[in-house]
N, CA, C and O atoms as a Maestro MAE file, in Angstrom:
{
 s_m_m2io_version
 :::
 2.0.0
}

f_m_ct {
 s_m_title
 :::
 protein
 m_atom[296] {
  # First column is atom index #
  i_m_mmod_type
  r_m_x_coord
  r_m_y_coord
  r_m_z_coord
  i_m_residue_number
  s_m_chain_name
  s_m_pdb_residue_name
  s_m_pdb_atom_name
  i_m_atomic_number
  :::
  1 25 -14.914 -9.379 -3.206 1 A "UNK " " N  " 7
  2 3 -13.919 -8.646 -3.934 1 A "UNK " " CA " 6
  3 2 -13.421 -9.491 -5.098 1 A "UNK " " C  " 6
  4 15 -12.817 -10.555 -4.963 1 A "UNK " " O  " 8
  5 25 -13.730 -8.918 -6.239 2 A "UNK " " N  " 7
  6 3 -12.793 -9.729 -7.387 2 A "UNK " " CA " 6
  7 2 -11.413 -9.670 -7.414 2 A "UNK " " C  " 6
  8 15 -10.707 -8.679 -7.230 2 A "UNK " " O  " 8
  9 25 -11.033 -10.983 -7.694 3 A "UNK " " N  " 7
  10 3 -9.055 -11.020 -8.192 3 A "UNK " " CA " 6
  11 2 -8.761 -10.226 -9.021 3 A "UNK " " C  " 6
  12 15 -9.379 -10.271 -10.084 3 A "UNK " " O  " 8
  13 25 -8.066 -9.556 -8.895 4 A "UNK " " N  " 7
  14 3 -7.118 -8.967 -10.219 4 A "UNK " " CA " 6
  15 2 -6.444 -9.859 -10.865 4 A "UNK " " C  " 6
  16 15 -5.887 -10.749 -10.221 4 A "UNK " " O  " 8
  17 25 -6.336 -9.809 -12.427 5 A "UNK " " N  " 7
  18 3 -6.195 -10.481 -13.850 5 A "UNK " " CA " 6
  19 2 -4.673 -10.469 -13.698 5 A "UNK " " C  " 6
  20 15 -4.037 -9.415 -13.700 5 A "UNK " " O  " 8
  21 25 -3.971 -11.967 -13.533 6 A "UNK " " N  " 7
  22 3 -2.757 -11.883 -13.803 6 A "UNK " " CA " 6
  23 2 -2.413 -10.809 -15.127 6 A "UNK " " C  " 6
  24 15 -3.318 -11.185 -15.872 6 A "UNK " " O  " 8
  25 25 -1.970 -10.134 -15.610 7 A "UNK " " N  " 7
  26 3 -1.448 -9.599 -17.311 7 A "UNK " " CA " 6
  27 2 -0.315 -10.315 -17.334 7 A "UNK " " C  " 6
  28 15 -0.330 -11.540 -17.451 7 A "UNK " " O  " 8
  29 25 0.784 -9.605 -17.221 8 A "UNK " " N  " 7
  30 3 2.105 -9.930 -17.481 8 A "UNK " " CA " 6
  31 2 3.221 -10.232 -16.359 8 A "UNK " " C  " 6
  32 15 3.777 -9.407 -15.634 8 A "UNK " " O  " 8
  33 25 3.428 -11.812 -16.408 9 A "UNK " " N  " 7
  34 3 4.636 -12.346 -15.195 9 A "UNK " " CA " 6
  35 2 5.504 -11.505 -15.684 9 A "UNK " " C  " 6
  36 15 6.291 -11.470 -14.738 9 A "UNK " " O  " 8
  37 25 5.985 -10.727 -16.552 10 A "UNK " " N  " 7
  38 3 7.609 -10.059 -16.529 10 A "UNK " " CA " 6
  39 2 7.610 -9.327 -15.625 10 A "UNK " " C  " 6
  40 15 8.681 -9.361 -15.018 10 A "UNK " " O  " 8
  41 25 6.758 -8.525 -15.154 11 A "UNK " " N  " 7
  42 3 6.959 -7.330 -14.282 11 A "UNK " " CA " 6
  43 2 6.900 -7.601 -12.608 11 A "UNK " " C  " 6
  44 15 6.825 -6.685 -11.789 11 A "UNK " " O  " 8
  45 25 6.952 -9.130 -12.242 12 A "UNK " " N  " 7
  46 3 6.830 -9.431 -11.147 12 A "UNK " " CA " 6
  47 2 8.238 -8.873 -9.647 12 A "UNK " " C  " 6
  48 15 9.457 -9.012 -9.545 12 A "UNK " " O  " 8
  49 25 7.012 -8.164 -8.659 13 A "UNK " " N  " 7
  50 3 7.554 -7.789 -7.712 13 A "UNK " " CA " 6
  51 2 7.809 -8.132 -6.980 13 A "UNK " " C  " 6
  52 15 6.772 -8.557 -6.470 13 A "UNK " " O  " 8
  53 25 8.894 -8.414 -6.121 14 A "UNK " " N  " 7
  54 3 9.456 -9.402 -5.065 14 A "UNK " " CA " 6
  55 2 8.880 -9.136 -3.557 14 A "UNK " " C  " 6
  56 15 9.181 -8.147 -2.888 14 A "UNK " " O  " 8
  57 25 7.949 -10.247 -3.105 15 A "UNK " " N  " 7
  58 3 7.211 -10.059 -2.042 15 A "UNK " " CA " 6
  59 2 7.738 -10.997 -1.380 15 A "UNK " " C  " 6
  60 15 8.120 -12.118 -1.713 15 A "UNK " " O  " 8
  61 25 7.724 -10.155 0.115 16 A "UNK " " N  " 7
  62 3 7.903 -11.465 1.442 16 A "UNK " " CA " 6
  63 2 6.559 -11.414 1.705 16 A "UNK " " C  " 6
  64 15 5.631 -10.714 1.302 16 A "UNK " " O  " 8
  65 25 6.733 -12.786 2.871 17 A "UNK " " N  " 7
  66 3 5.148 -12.797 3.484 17 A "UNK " " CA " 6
  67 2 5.446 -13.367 4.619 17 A "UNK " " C  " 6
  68 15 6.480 -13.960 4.928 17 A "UNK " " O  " 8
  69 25 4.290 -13.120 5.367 18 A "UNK " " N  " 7
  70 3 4.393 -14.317 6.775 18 A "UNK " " CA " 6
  71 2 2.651 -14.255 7.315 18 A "UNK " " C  " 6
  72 15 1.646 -13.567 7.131 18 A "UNK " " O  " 8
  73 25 3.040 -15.317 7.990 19 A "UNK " " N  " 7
  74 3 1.204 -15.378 8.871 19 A "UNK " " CA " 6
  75 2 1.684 -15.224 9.681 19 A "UNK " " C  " 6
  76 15 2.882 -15.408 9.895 19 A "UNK " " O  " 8
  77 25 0.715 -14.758 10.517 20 A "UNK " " N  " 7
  78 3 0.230 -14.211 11.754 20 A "UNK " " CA " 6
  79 2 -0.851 -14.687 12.408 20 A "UNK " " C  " 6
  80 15 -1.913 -14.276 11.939 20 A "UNK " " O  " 8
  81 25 -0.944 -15.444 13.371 21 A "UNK " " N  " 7
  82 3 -2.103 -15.733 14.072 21 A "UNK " " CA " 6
  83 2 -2.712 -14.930 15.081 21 A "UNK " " C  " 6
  84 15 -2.104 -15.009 16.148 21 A "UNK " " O  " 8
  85 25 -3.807 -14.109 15.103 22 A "UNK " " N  " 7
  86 3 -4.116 -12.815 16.030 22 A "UNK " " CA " 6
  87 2 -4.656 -13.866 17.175 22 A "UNK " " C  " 6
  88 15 -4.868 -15.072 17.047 22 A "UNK " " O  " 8
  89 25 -4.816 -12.995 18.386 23 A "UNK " " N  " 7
  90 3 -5.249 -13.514 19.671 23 A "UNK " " CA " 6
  91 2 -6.843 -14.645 19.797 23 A "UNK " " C  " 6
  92 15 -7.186 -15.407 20.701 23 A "UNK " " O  " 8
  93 25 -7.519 -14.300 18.456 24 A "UNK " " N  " 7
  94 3 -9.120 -14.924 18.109 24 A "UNK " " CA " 6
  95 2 -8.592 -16.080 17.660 24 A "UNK " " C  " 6
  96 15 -9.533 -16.829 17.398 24 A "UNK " " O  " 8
  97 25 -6.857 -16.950 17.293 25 A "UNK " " N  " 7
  98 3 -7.014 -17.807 16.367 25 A "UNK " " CA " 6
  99 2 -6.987 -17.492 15.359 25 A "UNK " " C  " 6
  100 15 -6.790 -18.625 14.921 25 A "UNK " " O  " 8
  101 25 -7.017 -16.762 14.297 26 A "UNK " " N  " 7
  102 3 -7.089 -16.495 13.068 26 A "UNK " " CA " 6
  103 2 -5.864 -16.594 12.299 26 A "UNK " " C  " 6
  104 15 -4.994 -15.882 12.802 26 A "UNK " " O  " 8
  105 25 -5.484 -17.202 11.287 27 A "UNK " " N  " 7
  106 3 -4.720 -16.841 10.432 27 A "UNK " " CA " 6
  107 2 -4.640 -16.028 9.300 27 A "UNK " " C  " 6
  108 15 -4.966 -16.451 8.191 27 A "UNK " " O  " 8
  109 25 -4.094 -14.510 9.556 28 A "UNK " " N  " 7
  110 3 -3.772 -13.615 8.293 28 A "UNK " " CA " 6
  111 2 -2.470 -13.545 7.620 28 A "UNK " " C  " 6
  112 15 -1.489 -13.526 8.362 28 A "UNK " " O  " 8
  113 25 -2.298 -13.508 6.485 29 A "UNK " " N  " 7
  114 3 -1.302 -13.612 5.803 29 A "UNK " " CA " 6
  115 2 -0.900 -11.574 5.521 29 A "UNK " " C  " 6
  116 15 -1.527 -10.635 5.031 29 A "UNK " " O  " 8
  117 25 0.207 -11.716 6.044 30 A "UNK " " N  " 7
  118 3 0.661 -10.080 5.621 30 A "UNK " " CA " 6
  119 2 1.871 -9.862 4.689 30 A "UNK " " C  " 6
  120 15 2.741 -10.732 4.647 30 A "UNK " " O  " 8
  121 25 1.949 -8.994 4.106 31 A "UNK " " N  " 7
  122 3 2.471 -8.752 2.480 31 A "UNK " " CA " 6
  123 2 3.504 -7.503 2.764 31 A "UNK " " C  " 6
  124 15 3.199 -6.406 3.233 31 A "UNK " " O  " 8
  125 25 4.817 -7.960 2.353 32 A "UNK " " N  " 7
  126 3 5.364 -6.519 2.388 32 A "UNK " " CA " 6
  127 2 6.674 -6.594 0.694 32 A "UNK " " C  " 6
  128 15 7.582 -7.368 0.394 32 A "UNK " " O  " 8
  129 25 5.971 -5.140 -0.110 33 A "UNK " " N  " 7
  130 3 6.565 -4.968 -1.230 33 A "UNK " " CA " 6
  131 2 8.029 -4.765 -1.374 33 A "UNK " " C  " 6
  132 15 8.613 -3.959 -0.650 33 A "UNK " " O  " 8
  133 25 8.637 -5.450 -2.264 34 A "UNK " " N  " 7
  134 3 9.981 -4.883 -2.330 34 A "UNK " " CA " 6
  135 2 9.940 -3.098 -1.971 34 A "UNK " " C  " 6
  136 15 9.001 -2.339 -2.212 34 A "UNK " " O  " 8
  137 25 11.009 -2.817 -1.454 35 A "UNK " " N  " 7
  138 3 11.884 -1.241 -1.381 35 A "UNK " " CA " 6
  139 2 10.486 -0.721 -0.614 35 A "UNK " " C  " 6
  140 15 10.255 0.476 -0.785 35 A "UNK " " O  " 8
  141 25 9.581 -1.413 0.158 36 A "UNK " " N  " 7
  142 3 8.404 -0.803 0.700 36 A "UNK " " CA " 6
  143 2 8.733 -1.375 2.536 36 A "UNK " " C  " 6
  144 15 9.259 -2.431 2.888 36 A "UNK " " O  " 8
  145 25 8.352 -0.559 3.170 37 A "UNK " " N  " 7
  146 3 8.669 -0.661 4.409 37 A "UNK " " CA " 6
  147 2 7.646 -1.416 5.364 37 A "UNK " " C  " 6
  148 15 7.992 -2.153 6.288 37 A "UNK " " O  " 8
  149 25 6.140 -1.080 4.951 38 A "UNK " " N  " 7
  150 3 5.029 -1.393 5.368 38 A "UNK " " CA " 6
  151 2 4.499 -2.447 4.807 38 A "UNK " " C  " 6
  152 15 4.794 -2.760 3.654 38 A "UNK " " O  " 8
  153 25 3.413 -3.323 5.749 39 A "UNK " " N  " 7
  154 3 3.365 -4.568 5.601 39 A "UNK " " CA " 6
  155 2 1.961 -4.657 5.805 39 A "UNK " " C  " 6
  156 15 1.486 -4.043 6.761 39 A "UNK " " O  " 8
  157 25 1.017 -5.506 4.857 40 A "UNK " " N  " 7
  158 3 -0.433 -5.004 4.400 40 A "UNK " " CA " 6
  159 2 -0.789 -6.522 4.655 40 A "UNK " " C  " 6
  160 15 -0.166 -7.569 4.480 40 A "UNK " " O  " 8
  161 25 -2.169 -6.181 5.189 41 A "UNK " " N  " 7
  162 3 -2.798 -8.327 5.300 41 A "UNK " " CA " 6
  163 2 -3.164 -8.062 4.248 41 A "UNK " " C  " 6
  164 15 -3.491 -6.894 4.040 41 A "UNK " " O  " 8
  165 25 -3.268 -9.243 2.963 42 A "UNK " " N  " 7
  166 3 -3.506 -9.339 2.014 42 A "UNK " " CA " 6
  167 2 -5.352 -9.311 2.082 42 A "UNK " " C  " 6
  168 15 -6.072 -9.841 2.927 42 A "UNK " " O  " 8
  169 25 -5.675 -8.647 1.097 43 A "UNK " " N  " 7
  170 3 -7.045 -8.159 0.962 43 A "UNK " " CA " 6
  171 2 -7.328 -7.205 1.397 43 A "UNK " " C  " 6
  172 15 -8.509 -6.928 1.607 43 A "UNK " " O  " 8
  173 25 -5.775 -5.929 1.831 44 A "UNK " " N  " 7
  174 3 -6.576 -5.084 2.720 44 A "UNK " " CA " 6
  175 2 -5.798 -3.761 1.329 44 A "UNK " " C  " 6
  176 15 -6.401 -2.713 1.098 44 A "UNK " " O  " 8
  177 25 -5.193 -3.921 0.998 45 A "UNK " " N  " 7
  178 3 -4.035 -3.285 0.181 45 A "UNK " " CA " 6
  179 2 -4.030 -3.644 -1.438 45 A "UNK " " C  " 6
  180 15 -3.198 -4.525 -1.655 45 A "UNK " " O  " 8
  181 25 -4.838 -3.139 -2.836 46 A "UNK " " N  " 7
  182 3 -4.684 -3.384 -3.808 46 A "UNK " " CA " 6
  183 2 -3.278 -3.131 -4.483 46 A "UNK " " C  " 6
  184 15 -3.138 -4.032 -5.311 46 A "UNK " " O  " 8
  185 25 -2.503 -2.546 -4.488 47 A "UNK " " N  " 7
  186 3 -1.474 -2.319 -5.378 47 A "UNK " " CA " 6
  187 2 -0.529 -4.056 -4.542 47 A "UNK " " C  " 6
  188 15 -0.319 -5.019 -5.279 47 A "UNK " " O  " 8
  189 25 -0.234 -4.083 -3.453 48 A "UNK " " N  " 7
  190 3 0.019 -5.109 -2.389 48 A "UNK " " CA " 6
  191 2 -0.657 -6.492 -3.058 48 A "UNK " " C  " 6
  192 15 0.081 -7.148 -3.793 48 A "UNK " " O  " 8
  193 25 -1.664 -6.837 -2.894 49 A "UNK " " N  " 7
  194 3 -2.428 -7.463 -3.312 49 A "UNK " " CA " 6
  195 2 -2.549 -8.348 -5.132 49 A "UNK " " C  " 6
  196 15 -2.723 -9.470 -5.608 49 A "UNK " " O  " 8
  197 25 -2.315 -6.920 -5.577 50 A "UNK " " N  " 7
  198 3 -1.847 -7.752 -7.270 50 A "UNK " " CA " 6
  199 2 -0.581 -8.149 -7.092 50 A "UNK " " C  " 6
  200 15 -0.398 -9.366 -7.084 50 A "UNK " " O  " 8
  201 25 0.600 -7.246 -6.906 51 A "UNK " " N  " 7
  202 3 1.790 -8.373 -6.388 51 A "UNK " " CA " 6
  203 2 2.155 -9.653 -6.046 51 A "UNK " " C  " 6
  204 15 3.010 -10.393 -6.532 51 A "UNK " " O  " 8
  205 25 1.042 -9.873 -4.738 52 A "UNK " " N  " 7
  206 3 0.873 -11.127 -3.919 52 A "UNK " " CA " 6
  207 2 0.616 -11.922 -5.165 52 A "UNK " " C  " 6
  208 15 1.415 -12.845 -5.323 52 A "UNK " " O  " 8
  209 25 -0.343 -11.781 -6.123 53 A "UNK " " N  " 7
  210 3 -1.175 -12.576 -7.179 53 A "UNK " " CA " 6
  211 2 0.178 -12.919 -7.996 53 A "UNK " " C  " 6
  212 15 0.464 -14.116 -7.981 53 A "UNK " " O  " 8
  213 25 0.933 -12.193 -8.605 54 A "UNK " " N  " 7
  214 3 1.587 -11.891 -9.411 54 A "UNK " " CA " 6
  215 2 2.972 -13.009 -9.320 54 A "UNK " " C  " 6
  216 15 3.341 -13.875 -10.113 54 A "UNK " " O  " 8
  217 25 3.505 -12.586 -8.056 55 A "UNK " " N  " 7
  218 3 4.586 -13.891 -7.303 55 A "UNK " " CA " 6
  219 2 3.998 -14.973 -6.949 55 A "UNK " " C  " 6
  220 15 4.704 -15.920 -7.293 55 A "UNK " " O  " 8
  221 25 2.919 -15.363 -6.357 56 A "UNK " " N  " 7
  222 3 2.044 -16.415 -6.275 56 A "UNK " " CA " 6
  223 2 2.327 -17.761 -7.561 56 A "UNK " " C  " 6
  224 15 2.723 -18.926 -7.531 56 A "UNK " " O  " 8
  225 25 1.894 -16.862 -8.540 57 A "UNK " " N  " 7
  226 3 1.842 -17.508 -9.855 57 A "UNK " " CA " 6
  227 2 2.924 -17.646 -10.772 57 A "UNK " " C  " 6
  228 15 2.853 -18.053 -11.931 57 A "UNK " " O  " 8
  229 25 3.976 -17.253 -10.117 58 A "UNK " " N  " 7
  230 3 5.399 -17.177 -10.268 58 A "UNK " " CA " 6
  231 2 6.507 -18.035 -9.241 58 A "UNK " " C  " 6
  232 15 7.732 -18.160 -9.230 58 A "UNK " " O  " 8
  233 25 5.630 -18.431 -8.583 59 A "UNK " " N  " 7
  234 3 6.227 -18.886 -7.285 59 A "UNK " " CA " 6
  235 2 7.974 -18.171 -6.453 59 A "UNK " " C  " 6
  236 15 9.020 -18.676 -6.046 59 A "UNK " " O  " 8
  237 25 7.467 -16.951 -6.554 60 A "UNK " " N  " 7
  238 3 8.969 -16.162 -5.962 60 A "UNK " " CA " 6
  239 2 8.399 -15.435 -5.073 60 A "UNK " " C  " 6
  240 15 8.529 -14.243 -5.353 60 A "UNK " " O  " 8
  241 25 7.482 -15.725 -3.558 61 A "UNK " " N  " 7
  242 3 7.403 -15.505 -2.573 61 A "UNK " " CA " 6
  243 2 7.918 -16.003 -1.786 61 A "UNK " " C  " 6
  244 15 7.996 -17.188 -1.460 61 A "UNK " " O  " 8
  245 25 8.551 -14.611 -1.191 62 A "UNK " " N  " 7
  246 3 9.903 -14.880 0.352 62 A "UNK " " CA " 6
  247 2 9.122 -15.453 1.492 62 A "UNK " " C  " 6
  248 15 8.593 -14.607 2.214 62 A "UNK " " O  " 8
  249 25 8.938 -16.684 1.804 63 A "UNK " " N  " 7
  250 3 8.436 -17.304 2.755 63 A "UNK " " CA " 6
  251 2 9.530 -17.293 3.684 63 A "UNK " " C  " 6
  252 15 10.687 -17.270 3.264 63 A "UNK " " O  " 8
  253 25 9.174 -17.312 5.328 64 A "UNK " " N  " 7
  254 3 10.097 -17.072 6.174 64 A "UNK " " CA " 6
  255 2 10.426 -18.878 6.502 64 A "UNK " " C  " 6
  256 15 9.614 -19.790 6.342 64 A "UNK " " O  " 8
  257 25 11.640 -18.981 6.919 65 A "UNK " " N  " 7
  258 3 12.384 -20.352 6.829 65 A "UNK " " CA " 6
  259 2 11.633 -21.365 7.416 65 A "UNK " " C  " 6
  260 15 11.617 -22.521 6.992 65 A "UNK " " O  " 8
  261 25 10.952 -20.928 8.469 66 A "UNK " " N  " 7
  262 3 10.071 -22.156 9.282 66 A "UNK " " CA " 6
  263 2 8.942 -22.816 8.385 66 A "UNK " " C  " 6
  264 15 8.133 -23.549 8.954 66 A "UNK " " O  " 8
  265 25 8.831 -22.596 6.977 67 A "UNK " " N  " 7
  266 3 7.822 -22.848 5.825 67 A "UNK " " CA " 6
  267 2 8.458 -23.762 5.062 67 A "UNK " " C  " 6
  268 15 9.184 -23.191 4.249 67 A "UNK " " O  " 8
  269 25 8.491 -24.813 4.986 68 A "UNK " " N  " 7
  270 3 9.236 -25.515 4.240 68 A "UNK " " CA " 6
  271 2 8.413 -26.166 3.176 68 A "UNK " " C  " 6
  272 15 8.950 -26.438 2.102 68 A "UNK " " O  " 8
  273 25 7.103 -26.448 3.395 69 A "UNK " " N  " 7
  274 3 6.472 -26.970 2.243 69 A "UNK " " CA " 6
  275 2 5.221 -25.738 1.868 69 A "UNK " " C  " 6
  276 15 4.226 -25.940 2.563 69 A "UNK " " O  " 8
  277 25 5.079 -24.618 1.001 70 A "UNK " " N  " 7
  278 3 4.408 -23.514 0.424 70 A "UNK " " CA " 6
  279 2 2.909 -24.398 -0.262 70 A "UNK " " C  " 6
  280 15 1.751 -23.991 -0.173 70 A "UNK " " O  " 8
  281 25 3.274 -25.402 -0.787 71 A "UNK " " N  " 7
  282 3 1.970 -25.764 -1.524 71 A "UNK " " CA " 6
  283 2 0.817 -26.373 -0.571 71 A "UNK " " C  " 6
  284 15 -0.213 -26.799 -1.092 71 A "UNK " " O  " 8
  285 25 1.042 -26.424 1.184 72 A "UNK " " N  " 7
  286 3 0.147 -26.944 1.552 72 A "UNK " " CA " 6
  287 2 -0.465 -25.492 1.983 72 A "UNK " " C  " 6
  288 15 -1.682 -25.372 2.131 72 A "UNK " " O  " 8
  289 25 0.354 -24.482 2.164 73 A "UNK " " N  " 7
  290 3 -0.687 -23.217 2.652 73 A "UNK " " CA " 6
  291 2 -2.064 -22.820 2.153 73 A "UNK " " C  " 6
  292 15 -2.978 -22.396 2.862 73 A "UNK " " O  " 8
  293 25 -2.101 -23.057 0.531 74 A "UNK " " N  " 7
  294 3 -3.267 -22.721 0.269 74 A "UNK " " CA " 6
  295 2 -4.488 -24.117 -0.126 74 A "UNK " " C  " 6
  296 15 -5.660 -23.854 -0.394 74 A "UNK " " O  " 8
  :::
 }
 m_bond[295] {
  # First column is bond index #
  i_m_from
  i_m_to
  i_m_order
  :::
  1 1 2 1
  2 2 3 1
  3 3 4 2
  4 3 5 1
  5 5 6 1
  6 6 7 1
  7 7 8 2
  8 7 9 1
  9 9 10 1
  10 10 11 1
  11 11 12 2
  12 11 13 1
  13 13 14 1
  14 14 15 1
  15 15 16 2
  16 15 17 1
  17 17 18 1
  18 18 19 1
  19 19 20 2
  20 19 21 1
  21 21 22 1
  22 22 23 1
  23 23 24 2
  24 23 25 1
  25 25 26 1
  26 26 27 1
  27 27 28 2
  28 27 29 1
  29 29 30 1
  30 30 31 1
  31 31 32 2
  32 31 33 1
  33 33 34 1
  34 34 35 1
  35 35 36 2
  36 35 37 1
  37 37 38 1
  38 38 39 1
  39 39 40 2
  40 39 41 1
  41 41 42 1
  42 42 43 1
  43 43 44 2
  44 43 45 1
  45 45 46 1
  46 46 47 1
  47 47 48 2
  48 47 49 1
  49 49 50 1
  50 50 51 1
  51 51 52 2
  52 51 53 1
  53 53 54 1
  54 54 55 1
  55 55 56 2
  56 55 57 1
  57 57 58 1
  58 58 59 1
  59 59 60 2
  60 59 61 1
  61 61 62 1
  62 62 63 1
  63 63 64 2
  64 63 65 1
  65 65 66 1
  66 66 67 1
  67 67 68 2
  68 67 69 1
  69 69 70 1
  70 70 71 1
  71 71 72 2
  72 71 73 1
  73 73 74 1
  74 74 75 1
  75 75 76 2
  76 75 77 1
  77 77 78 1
  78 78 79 1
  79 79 80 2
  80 79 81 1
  81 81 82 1
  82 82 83 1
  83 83 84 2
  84 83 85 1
  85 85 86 1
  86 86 87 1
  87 87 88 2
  88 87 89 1
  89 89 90 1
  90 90 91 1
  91 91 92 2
  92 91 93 1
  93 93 94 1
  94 94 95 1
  95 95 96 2
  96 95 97 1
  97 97 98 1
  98 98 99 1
  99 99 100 2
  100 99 101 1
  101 101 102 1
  102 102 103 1
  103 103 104 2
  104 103 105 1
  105 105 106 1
  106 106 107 1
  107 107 108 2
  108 107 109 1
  109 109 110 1
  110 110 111 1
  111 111 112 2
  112 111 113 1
  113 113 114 1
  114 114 115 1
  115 115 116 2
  116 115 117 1
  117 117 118 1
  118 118 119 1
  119 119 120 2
  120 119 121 1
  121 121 122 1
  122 122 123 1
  123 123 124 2
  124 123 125 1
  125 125 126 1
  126 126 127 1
  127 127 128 2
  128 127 129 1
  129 129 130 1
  130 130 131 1
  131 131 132 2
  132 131 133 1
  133 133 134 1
  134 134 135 1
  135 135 136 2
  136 135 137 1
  137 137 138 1
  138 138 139 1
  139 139 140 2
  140 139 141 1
  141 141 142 1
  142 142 143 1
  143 143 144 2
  144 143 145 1
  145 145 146 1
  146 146 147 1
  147 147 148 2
  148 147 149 1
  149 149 150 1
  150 150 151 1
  151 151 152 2
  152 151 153 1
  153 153 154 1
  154 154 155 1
  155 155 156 2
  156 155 157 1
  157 157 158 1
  158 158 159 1
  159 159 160 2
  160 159 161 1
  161 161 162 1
  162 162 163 1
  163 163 164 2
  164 163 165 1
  165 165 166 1
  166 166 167 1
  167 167 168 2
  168 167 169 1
  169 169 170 1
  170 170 171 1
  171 171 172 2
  172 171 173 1
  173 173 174 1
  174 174 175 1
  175 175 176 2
  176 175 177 1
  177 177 178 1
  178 178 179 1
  179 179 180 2
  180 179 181 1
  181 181 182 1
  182 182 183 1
  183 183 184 2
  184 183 185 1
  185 185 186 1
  186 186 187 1
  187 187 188 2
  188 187 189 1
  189 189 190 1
  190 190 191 1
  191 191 192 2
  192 191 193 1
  193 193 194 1
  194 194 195 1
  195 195 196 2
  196 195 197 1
  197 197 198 1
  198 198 199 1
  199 199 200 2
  200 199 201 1
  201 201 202 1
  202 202 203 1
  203 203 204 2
  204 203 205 1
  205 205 206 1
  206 206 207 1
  207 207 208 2
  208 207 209 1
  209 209 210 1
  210 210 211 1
  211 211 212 2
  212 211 213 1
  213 213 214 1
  214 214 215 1
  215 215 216 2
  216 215 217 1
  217 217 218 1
  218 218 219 1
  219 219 220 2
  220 219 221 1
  221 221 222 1
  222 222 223 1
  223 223 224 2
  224 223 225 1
  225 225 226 1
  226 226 227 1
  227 227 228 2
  228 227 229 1
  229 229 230 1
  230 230 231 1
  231 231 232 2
  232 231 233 1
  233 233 234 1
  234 234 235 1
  235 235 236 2
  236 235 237 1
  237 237 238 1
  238 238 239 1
  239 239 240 2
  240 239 241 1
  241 241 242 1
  242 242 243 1
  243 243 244 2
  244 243 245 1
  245 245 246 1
  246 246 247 1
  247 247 248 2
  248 247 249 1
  249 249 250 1
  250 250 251 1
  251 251 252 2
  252 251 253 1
  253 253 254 1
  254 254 255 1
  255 255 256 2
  256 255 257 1
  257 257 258 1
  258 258 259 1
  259 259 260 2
  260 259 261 1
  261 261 262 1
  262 262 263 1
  263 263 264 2
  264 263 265 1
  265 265 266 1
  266 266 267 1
  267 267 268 2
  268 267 269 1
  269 269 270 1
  270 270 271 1
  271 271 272 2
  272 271 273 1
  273 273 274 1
  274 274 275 1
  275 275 276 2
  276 275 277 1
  277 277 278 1
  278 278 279 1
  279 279 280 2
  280 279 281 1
  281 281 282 1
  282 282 283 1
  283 283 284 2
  284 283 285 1
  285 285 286 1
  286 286 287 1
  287 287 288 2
  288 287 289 1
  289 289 290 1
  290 290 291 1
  291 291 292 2
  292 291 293 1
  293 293 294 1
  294 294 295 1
  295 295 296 2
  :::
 }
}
């Protein structure tokens, strides 16, 4: 799957996130949009997904408190 093209940081949407480790071990990262109720593993959800990109590169993702250092996640 190709990334979607940062365009324009002005329009950036305020995303929380959290991982999740499923029962296999795995770590997925899930995405939920401002004023949006539902919560998408990233790569599964495009509109979700450019967001994620969008705050990423903005660094204004709501990491939940037990995250204290963000730059080793990726």
């Amino acid at each position: 799957m190709k990334a979607p093209q940062i365009k324009n940081l002005q329009e950036i949407t305020p995303i929380k996130a959290k991982i999740v480790r499923d029962p296999a071990g795995v770590c997925r990262i899930f995405c939920q949009r401002a004023k949006r109720k539902w919560w998408f593993e990233l790569g599964q959800h495009r509109d979700t997904d450019i967001a994620f990109e969008r705050a990423m590169a903005a660094g204004t993702i709501g990491w939940p408190a037990k995250i204290t250092d963000t730059a080793k996640l990726f």
